[in-house]
C-alpha positions as CSV (number, residue, x, y, z in Angstrom):
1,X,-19.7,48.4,-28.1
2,X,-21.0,45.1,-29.9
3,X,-17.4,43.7,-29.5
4,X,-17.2,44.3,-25.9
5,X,-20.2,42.8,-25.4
6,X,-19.8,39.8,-27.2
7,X,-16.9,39.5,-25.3
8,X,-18.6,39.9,-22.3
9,X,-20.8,37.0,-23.3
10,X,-18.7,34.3,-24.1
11,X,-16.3,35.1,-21.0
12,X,-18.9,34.4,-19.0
13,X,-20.6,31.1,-21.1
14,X,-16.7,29.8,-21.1
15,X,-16.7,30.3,-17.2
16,X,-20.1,28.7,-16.7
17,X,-19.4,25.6,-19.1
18,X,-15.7,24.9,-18.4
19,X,-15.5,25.1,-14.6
20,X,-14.4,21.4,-13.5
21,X,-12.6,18.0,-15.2
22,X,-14.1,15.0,-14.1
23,X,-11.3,11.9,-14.1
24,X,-13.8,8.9,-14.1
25,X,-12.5,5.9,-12.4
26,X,-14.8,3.5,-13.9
27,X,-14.4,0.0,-15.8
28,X,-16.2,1.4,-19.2
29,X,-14.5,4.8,-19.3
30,X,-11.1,5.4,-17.9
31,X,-8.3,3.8,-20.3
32,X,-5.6,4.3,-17.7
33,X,-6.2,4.1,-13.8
34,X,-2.9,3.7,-12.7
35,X,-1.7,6.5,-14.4
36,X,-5.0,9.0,-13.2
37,X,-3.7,8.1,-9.8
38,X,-0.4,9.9,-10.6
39,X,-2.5,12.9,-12.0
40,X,-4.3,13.5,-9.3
41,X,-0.7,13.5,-7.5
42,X,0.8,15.8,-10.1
43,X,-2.3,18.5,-9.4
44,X,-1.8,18.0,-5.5
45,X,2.0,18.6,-6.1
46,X,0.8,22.2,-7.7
47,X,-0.9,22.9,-4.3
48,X,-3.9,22.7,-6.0
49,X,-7.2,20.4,-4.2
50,X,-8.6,18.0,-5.5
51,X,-11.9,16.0,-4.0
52,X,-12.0,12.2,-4.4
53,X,-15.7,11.1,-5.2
54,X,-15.7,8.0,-3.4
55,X,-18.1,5.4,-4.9
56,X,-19.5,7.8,-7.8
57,X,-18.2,6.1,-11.2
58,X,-15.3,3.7,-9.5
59,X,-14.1,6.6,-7.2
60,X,-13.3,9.3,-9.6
61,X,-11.5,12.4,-9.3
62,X,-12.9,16.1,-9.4
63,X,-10.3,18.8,-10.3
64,X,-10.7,22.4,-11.3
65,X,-10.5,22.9,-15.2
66,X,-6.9,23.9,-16.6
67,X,-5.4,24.0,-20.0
68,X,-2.0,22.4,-17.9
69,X,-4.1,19.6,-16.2
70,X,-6.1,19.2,-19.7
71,X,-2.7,19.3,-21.1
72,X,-1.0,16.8,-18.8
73,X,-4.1,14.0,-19.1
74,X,-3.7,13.7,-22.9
75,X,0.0,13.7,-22.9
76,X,-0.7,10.4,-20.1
77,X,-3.4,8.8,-21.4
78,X,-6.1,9.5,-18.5
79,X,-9.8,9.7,-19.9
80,X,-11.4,13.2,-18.8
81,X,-14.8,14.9,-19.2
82,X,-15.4,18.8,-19.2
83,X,-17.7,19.7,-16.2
84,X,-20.5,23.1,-16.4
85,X,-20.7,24.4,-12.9
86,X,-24.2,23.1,-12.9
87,X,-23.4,19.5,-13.8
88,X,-20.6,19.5,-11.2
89,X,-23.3,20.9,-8.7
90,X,-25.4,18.0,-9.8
91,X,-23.3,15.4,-9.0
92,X,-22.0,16.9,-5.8
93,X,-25.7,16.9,-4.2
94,X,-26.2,13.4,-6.2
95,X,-22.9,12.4,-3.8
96,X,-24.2,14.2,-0.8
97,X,-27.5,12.8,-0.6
98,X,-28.2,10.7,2.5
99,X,-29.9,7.7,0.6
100,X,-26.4,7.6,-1.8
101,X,-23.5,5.5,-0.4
102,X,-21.1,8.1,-1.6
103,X,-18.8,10.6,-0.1
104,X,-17.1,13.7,-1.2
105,X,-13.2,13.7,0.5
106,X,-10.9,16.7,-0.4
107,X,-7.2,15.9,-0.8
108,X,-5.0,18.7,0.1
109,X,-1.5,17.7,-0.1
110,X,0.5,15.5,-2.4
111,X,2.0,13.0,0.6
112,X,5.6,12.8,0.4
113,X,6.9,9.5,0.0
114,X,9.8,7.2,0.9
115,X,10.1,3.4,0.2
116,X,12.1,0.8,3.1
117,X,15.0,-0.8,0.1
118,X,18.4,-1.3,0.4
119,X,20.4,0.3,-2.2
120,X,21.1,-1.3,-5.4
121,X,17.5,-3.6,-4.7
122,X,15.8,-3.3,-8.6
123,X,12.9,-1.6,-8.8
124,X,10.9,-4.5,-10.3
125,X,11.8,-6.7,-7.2
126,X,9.1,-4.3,-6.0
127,X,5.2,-3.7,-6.5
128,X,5.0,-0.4,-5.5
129,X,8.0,1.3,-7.0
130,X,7.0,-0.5,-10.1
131,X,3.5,1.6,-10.3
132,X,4.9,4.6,-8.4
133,X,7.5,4.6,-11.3
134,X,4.7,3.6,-13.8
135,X,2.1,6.4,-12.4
136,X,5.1,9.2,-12.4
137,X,4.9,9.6,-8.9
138,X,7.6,10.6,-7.5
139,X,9.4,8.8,-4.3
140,X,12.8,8.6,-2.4
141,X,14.3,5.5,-1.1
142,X,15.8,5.0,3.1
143,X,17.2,2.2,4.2
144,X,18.0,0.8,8.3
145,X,20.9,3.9,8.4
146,X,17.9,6.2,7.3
147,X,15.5,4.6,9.8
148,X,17.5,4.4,12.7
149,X,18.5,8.0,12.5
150,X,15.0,8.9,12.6
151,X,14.5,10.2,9.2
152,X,11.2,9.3,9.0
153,X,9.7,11.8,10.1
154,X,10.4,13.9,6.9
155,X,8.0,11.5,5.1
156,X,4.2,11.0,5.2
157,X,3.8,7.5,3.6
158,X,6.2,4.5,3.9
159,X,6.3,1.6,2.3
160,X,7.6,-2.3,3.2
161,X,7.6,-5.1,0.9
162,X,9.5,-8.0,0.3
163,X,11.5,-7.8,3.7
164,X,12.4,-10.0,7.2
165,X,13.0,-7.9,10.4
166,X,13.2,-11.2,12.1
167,X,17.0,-11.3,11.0
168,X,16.5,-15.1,9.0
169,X,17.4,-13.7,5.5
170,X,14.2,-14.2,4.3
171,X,14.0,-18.1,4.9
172,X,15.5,-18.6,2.0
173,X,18.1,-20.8,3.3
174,X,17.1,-24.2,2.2
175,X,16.6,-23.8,-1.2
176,X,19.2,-21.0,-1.9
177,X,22.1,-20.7,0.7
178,X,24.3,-21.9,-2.2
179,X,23.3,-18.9,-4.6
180,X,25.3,-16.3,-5.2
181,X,22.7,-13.8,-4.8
182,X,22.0,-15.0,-1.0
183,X,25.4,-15.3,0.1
184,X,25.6,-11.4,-1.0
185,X,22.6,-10.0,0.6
186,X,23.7,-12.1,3.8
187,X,27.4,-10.9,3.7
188,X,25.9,-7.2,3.0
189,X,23.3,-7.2,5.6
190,X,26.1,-8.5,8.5
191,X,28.4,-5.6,7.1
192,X,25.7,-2.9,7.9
193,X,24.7,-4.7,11.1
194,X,28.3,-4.5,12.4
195,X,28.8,-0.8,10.9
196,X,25.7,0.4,12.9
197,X,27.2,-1.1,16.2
198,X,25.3,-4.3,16.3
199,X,27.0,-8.1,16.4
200,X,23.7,-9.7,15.1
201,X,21.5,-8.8,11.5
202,X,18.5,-10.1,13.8
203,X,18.6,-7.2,16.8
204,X,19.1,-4.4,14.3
205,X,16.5,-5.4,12.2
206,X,14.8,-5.2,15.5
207,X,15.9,-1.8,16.6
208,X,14.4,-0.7,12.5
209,X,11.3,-2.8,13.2
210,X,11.0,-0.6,16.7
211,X,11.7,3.1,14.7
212,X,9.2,2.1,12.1
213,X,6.6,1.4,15.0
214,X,7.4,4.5,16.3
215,X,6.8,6.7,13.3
216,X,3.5,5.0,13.2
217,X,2.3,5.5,16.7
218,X,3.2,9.3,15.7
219,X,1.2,9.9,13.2
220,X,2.8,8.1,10.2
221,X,1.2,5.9,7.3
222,X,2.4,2.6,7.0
223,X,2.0,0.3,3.7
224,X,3.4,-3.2,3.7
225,X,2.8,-6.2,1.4
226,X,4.6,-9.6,1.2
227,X,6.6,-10.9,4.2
228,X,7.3,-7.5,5.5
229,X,3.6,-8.0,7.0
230,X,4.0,-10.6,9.3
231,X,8.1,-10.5,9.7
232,X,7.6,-6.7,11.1
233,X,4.9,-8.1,13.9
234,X,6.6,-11.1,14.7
235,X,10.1,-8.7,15.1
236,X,7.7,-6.6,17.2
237,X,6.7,-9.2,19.4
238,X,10.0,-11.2,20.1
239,X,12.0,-8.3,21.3
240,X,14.0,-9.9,23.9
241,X,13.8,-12.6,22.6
242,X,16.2,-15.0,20.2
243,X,14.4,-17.0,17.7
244,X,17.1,-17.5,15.1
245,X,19.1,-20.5,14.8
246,X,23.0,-21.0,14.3
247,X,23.1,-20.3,10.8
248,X,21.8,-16.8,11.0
249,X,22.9,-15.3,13.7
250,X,25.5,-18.0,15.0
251,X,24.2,-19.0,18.2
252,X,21.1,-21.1,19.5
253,X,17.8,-19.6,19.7
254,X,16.2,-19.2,23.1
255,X,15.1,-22.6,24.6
256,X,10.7,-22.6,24.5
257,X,10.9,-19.3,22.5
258,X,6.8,-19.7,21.1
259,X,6.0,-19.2,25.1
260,X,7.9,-15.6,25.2
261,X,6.7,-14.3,22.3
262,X,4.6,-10.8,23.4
263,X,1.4,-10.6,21.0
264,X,0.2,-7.3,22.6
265,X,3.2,-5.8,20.8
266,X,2.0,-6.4,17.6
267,X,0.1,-4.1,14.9
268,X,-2.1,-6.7,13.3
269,X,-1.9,-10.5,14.3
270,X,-2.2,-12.3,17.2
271,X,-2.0,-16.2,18.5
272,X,0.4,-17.0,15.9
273,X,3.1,-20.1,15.7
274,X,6.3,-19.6,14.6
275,X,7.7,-21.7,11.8
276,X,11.4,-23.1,13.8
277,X,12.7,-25.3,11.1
278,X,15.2,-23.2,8.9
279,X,14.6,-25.5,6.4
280,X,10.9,-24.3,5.9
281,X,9.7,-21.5,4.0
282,X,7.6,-20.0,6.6
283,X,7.9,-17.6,9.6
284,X,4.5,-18.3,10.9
285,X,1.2,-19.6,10.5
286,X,-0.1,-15.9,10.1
287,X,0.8,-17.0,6.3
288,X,-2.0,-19.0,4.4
289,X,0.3,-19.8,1.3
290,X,1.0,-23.3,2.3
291,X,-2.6,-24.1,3.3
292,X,-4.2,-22.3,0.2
293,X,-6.2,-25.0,-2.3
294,X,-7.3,-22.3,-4.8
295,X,-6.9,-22.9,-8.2
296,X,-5.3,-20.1,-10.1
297,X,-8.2,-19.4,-12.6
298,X,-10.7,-19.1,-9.8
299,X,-7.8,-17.1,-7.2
300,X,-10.3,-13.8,-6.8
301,X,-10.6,-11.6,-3.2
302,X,-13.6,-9.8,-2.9
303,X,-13.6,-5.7,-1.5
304,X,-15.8,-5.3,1.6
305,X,-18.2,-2.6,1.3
306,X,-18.2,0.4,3.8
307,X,-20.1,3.0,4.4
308,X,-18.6,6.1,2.5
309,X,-20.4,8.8,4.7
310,X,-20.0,7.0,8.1
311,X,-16.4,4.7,7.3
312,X,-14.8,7.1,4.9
313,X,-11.2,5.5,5.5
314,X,-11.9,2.1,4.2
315,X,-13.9,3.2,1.5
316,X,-11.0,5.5,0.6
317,X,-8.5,2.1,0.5
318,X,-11.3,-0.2,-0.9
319,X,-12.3,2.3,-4.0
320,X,-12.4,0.3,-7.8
321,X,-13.9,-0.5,-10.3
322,X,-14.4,-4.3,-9.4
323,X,-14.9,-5.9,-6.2
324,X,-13.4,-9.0,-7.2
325,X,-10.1,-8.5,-7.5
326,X,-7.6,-11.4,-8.9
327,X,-5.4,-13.4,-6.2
328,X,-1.9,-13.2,-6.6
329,X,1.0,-15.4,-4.3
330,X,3.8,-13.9,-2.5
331,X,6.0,-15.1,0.6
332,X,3.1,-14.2,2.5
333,X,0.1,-14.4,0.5
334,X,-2.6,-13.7,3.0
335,X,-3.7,-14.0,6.4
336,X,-4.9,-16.7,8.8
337,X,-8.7,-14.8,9.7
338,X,-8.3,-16.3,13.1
339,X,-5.0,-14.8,13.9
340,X,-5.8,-11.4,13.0
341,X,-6.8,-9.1,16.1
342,X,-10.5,-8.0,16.5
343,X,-9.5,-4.3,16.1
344,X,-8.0,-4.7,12.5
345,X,-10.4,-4.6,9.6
346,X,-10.2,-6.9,7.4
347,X,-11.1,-5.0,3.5
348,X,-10.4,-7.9,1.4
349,X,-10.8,-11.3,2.0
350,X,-11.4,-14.8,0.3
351,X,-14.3,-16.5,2.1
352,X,-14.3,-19.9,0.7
353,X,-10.5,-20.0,1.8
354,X,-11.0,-18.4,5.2
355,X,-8.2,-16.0,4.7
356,X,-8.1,-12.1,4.6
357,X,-5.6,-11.0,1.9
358,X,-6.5,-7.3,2.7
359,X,-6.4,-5.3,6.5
360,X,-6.1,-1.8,8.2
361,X,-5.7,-0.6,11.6
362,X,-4.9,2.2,13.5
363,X,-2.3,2.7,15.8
364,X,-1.2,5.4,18.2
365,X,-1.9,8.7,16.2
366,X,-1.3,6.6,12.8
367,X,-2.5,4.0,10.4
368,X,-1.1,0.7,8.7
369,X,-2.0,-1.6,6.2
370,X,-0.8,-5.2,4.7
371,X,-2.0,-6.3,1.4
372,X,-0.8,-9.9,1.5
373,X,1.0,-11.3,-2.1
374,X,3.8,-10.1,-4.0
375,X,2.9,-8.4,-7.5
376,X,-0.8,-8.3,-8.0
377,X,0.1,-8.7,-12.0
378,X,2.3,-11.7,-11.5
379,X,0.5,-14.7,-10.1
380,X,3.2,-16.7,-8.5
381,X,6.4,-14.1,-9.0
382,X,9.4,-17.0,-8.1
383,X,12.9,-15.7,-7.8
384,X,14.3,-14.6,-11.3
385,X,11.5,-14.1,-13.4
386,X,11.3,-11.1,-15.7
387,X,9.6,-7.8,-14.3
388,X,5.8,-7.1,-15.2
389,X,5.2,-4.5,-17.7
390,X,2.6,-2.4,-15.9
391,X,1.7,-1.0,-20.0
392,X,-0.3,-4.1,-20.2
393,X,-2.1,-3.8,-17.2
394,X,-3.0,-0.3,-17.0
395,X,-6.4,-0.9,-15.3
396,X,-5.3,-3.2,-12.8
397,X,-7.9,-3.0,-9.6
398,X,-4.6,-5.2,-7.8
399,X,-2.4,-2.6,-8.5
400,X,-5.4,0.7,-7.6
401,X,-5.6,-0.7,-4.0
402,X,-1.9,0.1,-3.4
403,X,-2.6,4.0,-5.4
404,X,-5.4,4.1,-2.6
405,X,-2.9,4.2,-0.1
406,X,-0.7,6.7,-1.5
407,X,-3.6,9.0,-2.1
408,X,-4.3,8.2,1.3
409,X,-2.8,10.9,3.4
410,X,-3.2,13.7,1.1
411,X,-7.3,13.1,2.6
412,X,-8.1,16.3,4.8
413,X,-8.7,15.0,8.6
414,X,-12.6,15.0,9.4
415,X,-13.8,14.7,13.0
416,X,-15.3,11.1,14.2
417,X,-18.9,11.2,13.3
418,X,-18.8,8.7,16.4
């Protein structure tokens, strides 16, 4: 009788002092953020819910007490603490009070994930499948074929980086039109054009750019960074319209082409001018690279702050453990504030500069964002250089604001407070 009673006992002390493991998301405690992202994936993927503490410690992650998840932490380095029911109670009504800018969100389903890359692209030439790769999340890649037989739909989150739908190969021309690698990727792209029924790389990129807008509008999530940002708007906004010259597409570009382009088409920018010399860089102004005079050691964005009970969407993206976050360059860096449309918010941003380096929007039944820059752990990133090693720079808060929007549709829908 003593036995079953002691038994008794500590099953129920064990229930009440092991309910909940807290993944802290915080400078001082968390070794590994990039990799607790991919945790909190890995418990989603066992269609088990998890609630995202926005604002409480860095944004940290509540999830129920398992030897498997306990397991799974140590074996990848993510900091935890053990959770009582009563101290998990505590925070929750710390998190719910009104005078707390804090939120509670419940993710219910790991997102399923596909990545815009043509096949044989490395997966360093890439941000996001680096730390996708790095936090063990798992993702599959599609490429224009994909697209353009509507495959998206099977995917909840997709992801553009360093691509041109505008059909100039990248305005690489000046500088590498000689290179091996450029003749290739030109060659390759004209194959697929002409094996998808199209006599031009620059109206099949349109017809993706269209598919892609489409998914959005239906309820898809959209993540771009790098020139995919402002080449997928400007695509958007010239259909109809030629504004390649000869040595892309082989013809002349429409005569006064700046005065057809259609800015009401576009997801995020408006009143921009289009860069027509080949020889340049650029596709736009939309890019503030060259009119940036920041000097690398002082290159920081700063995180807006929103209201986690009233905004919870951008507090979702904007969560960290820092709201100064280092600059980084890409093709596009950043955006020109005044081109940007007055229903996009802007999330991160570099006042002394005047450009926004981090937006979100809304459109149809879905959502977007651009994160301007290339790799957040590679300042500069110029063609050839050697991949970053995300083990040095597990804490990156670059590197979290792209994890925020992965995590981002697994967040269960709440109705408008407004």
């Amino acid at each position: 009788m003593k036995k079953i009673l002691f038994i008794l006992i500590f099953l129920i002390t064990s229930q009440s002092y092991a309910s909940y493991l807290l993944v802290p998301m915080d400078a001082e405690t968390q070794e590994n953020h990039l990799k607790a992202y991919g945790i909190t994936y890995w418990t989603l993927a066992k269609d088990i819910k998890v609630k995202w503490l926005l604002n409480y410690r860095g944004g940290s992650f509540l999830l129920p007490d398992t030897d498997e998840i306990r397991k799974e932490c140590q074996i990848r380095g993510v900091s935890f603490e053990v959770l009582s029911d009563d101290k998990t109670e505590s925070i929750l009504n710390e998190i719910s009070s009104p005078s707390k800018n804090m939120e509670s969100v419940v993710l219910e389903k790991a997102p399923k994930i596909a990545v815009y890359t043509p096949k044989g692209k490395l997966p360093w030439d890439d941000a996001v499948t680096m730390v996708l790769t790095y936090a063990e999340i798992p993702y599959e890649t599609i490429y224009d074929e994909d697209v353009l037989k509507d495959e998206l739909i099977l995917y909840d989150w997709l992801h553009l980086h360093h691509e041109d739908f505008t059909g100039q190969f990248g305005k690489f021309y000046a500088r590498y039109r000689t290179a091996a690698w450029y003749i290739d990727e030109k060659k390759s792209a004209e194959t697929l054009a002409t094996k998808l029924g199209y006599s031009k790389v620059s109206t099949e990129k349109r017809d993706v750019a269209l598919k892609i807008r489409d998914y959005v509008v239906g309820g898809g999530f959209m993540f771009a960074m790098c020139s995919a940002t402002d080449s997928f708007d400007i695509a958007l906004s010239a259909e109809g319209v030629d504004i390649c010259e000869p040595m892309f597409d082989g013809d002349a570009s429409d005569a006064n082409y700046q005065s057809k382009i259609q800015y009401h088409k576009t997801f995020a920018f408006k009143d921009y001018t289009l860069e027509r010399s080949p020889m340049v860089y650029e596709f736009s102004s939309i890019d503030m690279t060259p009119k940036r005079k920041i000097p690398k050691q002082t290159d920081y964005f700063s995180l807006m702050d929103f209201s986690a009970k009233w905004d919870p969407i951008p507090t979702m993206l904007c969560q960290n453990h820092t709201a100064l976050v280092k600059g980084f360059m890409g093709q596009t860096t950043s955006f020109t504030r005044e081109q940007i449309k007055s229903n996009v918010l802007v999330m991160g941003e570099n006042k002394t500069n005047g450009e926004a380096k981090y937006i979100h929007g809304i459109k149809g039944k879905g959502f977007f964002t651009f994160y301007g820059g290339h790799d957040p752990e590679d300042y500069t990133h110029k063609v050839g250089d050697p991949k970053t090693e995300l083990d040095l720079h597990p804490t990156s808060p670059g590197y979290r604001l792209i994890l925020n929007n992965v995590l981002f549709p697994a967040a269960k829908k709440k109705k408008q407070k407004t």
